[in-house]
C-alpha positions as CSV (number, residue, x, y, z in Angstrom):
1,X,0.0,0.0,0.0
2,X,1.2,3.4,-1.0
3,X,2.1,6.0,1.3
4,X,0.4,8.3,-1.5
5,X,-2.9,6.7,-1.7
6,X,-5.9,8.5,-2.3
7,X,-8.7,6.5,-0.3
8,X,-12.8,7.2,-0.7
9,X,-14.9,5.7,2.0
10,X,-18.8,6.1,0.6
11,X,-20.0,5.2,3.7
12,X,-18.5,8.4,5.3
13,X,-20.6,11.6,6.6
14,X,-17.4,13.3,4.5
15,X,-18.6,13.6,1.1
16,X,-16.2,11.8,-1.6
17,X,-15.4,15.4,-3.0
18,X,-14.1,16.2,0.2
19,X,-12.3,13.3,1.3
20,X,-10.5,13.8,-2.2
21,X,-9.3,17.8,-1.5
22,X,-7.9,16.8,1.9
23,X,-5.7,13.9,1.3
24,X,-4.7,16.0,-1.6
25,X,-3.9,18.6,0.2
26,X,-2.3,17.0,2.6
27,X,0.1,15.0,-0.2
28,X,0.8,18.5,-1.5
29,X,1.4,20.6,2.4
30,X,3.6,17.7,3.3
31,X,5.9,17.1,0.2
32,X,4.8,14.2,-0.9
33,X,3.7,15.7,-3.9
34,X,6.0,18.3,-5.6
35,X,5.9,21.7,-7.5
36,X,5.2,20.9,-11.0
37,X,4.2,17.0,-10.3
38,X,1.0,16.3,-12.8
39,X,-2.1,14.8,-11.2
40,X,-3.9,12.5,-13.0
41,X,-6.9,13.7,-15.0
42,X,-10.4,14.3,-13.2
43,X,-11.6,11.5,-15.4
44,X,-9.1,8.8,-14.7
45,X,-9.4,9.7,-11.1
46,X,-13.0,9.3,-11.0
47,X,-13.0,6.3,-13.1
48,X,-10.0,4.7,-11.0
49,X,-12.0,5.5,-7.5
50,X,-15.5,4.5,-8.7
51,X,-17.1,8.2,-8.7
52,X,-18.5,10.8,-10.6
53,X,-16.3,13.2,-12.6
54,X,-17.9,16.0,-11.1
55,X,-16.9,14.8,-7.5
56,X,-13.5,14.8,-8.5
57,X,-13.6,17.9,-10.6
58,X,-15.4,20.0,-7.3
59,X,-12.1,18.5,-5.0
60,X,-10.0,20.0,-8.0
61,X,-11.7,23.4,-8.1
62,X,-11.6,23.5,-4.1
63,X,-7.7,23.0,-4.2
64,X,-7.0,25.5,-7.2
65,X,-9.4,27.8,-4.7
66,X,-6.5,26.9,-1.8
67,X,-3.9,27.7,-5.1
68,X,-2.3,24.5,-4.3
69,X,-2.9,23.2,-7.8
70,X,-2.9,24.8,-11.1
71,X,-4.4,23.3,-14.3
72,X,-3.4,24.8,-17.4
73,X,-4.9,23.7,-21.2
74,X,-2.8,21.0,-22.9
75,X,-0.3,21.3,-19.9
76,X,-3.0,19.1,-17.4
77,X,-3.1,19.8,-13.7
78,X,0.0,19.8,-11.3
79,X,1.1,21.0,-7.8
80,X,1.5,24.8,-7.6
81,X,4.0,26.0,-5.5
82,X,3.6,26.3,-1.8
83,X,4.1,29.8,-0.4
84,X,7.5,29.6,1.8
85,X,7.7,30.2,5.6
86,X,5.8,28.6,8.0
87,X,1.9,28.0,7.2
88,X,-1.0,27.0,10.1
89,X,-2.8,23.9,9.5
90,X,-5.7,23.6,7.4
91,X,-8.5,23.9,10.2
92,X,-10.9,22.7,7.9
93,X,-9.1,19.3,7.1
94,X,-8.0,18.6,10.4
95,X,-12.3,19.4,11.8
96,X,-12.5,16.5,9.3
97,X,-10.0,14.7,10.5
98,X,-11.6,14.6,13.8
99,X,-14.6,14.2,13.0
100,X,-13.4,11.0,11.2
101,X,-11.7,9.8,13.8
102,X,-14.2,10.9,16.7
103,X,-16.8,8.4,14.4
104,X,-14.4,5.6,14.1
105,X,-13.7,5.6,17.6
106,X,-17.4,5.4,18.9
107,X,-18.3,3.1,16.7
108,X,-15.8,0.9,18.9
109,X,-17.6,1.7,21.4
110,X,-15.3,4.5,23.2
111,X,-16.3,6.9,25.5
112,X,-15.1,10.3,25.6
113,X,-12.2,10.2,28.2
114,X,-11.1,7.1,25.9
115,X,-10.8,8.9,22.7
116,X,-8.9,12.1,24.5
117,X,-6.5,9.2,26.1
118,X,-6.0,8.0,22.7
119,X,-5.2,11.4,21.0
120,X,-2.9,12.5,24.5
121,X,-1.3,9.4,23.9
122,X,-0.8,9.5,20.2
123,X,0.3,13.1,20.8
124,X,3.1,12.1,22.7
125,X,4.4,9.6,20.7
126,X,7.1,9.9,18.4
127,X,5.8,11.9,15.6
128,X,5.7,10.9,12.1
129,X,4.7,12.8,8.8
130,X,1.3,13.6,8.2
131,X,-1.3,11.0,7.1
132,X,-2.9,12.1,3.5
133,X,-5.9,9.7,5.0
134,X,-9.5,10.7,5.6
135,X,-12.4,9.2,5.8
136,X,-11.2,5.6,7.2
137,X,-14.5,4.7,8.7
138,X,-15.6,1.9,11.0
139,X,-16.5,-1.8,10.7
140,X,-18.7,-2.4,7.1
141,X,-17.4,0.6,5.5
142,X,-16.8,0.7,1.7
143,X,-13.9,2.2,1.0
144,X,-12.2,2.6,-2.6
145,X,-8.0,3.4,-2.8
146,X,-5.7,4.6,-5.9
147,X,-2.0,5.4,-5.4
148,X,-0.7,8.7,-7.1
149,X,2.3,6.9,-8.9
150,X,5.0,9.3,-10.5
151,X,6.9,7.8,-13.0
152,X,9.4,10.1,-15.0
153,X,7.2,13.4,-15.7
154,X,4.3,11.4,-15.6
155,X,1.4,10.3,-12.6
156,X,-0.3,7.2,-13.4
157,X,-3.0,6.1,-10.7
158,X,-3.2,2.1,-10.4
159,X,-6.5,0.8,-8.6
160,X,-5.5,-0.9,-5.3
161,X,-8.0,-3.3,-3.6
């Protein structure tokens, strides 16, 4: 499983669109995708996660919005470069994040105190890089996965099940 995968879970309160822009996002704010690196086209996205053009093209439109992508005619969309200096986390994708994780966690059946326990103690662990998942869900979800694959000048997403 890639590190750079792009995962939909349908049976999320996160709409699809939305799970897209913010492991996006998070691919782009992290490093893991590049200035310059080409996504792959709203059509094979869609087609390779099971959805709707349109839900892939309204996560596109949100991140050219955020001006962390730029799609130019005949040139096809790629990562825009990120502003230098330090930036604040996207409050919107981490609420999600949360959110995500506050649902997964009572569907185990934790209370309160044990999802704060779990977050204090996954706070003071050693940190690693930030996840470019969302949308994980519990037990019976549906979730659909393609890795953003870079090969030479060109991204190539490869359905992973």
């Amino acid at each position: 499983m890639s590190d750079r995968a792009v995962r939909v879970d349908t049976t999320s309160q996160v709409p699809p669109y939305e799970q897209i822009r913010a492991q996006l996002a998070a691919l782009i704010r992290t490093g893991q995708m590049t200035e310059g690196e080409r996504l792959p086209t709203v059509r094979q996205l869609a087609a390779d996660l099971g959805l709707a053009p349109g839900t892939v093209a309204r996560a596109y439109r949100e991140l050219e919005a955020a001006e962390l992508i730029r799609t130019r005619r005949g040139a096809g969309t790629r990562v825009a470069a990120l502003p230098s200096g330090p930036q604040a986390p996207d409050a919107h994708q981490l609420g999600t994040l949360a959110r995500d994780f506050t649902s997964a966690a009572r569907a185990l059946g934790a209370d309160t105190e044990d999802i704060l326990t779990a977050v204090r103690n996954a706070l003071n662990s050693d940190p690693a890089p930030a996840s470019a998942t969302a949308g994980s869900g519990a037990g019976g979800s549906k979730t659909t996965e393609a890795s953003v694959k870079v090969t030479g000048v060109r991204n190539r997403l490869e359905q992973q099940t």
